[in-house]
C-alpha positions in Angstrom: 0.0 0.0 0.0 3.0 2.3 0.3 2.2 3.9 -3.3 0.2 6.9 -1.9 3.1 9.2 -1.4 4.9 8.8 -4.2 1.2 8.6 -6.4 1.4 12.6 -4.7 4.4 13.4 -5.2 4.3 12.4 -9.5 1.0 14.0 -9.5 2.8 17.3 -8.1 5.3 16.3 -10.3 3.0 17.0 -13.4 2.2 20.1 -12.1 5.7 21.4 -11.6 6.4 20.1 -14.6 3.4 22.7 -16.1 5.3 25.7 -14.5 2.7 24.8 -11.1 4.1 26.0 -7.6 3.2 22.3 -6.6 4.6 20.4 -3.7 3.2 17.9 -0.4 4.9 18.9 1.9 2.1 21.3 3.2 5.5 23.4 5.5 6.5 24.0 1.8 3.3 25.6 0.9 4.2 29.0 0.3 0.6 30.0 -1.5 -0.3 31.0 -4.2 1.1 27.5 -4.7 -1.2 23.9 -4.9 -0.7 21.1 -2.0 -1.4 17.7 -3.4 -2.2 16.4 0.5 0.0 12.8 0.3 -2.4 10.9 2.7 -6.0 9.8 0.7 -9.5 8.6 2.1 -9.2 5.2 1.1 -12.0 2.1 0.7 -11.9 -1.3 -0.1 -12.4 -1.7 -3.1 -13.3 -6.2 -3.3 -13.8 -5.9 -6.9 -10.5 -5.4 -8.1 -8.4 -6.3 -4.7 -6.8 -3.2 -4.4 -8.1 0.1 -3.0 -10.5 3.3 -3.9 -7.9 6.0 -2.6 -9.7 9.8 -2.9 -6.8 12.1 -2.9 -6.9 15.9 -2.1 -5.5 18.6 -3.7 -5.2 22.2 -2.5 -5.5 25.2 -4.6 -3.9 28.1 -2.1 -4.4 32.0 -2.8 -2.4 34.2 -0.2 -4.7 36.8 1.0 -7.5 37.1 3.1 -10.2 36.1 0.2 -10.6 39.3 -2.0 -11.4 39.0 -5.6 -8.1 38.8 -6.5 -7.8 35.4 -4.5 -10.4 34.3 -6.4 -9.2 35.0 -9.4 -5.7 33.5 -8.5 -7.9 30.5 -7.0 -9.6 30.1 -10.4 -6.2 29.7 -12.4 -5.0 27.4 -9.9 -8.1 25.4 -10.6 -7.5 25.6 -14.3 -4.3 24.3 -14.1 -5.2 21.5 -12.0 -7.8 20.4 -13.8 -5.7 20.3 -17.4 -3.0 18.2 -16.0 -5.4 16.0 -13.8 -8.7 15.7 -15.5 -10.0 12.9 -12.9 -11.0 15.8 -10.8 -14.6 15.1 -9.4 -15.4 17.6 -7.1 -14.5 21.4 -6.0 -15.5 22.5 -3.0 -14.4 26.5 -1.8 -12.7 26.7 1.8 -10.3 28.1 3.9 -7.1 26.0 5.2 -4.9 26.4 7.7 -1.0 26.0 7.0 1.1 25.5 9.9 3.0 28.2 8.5 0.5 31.0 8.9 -1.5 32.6 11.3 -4.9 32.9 9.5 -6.4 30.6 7.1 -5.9 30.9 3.5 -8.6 31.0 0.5 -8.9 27.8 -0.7 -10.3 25.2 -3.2 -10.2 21.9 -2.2 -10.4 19.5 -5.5 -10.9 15.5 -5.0 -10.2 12.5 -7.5 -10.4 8.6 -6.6 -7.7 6.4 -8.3 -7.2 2.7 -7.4 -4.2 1.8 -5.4 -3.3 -2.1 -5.3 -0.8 -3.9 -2.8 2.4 -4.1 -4.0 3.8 -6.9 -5.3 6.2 -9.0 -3.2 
């Protein structure tokens, strides 16, 4: 099951890769930057043996949520979505970095991939 981290870190990969601040290490997160969170929701998943793992990523603006964090929000978003088009849902929020004192504007963007045991 150890494929989760790395299954982050090549999806920030991607990103950086399309000129995305990207990272998963959220005490990188220096916004506006995306967070690919390196820990999923996962589910059994009987059918193919494996796992239903529902990965988060974090689009970060660095204000205090004016209209220009929504715009910056929005390009985030666009970005994310043309490099991972499994994207299911979008959902607007405020998260905390440990770095920062206040929240930051935030959209929080989900997508479930299957994640089987390794082989031995």
């Amino acid at each position: 099951m150890g494929q989760m981290i790395a299954f982050a870190e090549g999806i920030a990969g991607l990103l950086k890769d399309a000129g995305v601040r990207a990272t998963v290490d959220v005490r990188q997160a220096v916004p506006p930057c995306v967070l690919v969170v390196p820990v999923a929701r996962l589910e059994a998943d009987i059918l193919c043996g494996g796992w239903s793992a529902t990965f988060t990523i974090v689009c970060l603006a660095s204000g205090m949520g004016d209209l220009t964090d929504a715009r910056v929000l929005e390009e985030l978003l666009d970005q994310v979505v043309e490099h991972v088009p499994a994207i299911t849902t979008v959902e607007p929020s405020a998260y905390q970095l440990p770095t920062t004192q206040e929240p930051k504007p935030a959209l929080l963007c989900t997508f479930t991939a299957v994640v089987t045991p390794q082989e031995e």
